[in-house]
C-alpha positions, 0 to 999 in steps of 0.5 A, spaced: 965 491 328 964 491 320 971 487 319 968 482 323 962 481 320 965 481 313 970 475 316 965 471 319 960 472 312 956 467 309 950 466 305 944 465 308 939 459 306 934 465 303 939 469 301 940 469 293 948 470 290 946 476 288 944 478 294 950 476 298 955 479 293 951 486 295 951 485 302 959 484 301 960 489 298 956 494 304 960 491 309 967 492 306 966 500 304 964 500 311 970 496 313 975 499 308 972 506 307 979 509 305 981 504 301 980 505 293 975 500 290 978 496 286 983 494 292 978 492 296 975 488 290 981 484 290 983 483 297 976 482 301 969 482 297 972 476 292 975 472 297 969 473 302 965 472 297 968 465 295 968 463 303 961 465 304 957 461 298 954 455 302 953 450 296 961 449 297 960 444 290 959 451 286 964 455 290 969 449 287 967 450 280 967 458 281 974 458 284 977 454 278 974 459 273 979 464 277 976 470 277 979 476 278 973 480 282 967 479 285 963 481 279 967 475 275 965 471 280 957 473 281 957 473 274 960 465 274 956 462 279 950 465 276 953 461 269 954 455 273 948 455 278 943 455 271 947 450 268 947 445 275 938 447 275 937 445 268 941 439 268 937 437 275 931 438 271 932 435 266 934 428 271 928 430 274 925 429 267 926 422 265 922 418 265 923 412 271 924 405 269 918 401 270 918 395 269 910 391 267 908 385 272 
């Protein structure tokens, strides 16, 4: 059923944030067709989302922004995310120690 599989959701290795948000979205209309978006917002697609990102490090960080919908939350990952790329970039970046013989 859809309320099982929006239970059981979570990011796939190929699938970006954004992509995942949607998909949440999706399955709770279609799980939760009567009940108002907003509520199903609360109830389902923030918590959803937050279980099913697969970098569990990233799913922290957002969590202690505490969001209040999903788009706070997609829009905190994404913040986050950026950050955490640029930053290993930049590591990347540095020149390596190399000691002459």
């Amino acid at each position: 059923s859809y309320k099982e599989e929006l239970q059981h959701r979570r990011q796939k290795s190929n699938e970006g944030l954004q992509e995942l948000s949607h998909e949440i979205e999706r399955l709770s209309a279609l799980a939760y067709p009567d009940m108002p978006p907003e509520q199903r917002d609360i109830l389902f697609n923030l918590p959803t989302f937050m279980n099913a990102m697969a970098d569990t490090d990233l799913a922290i960080d957002v969590r202690k922004q505490k969001p209040k919908t999903l788009r706070e939350a997609l829009d905190e990952a994404v913040r986050i995310e950026g950050w955490n790329k640029q930053k290993r970039e930049r590591e990347n970046a540095k020149p390596k120690n190399v000691r002459a013989v």
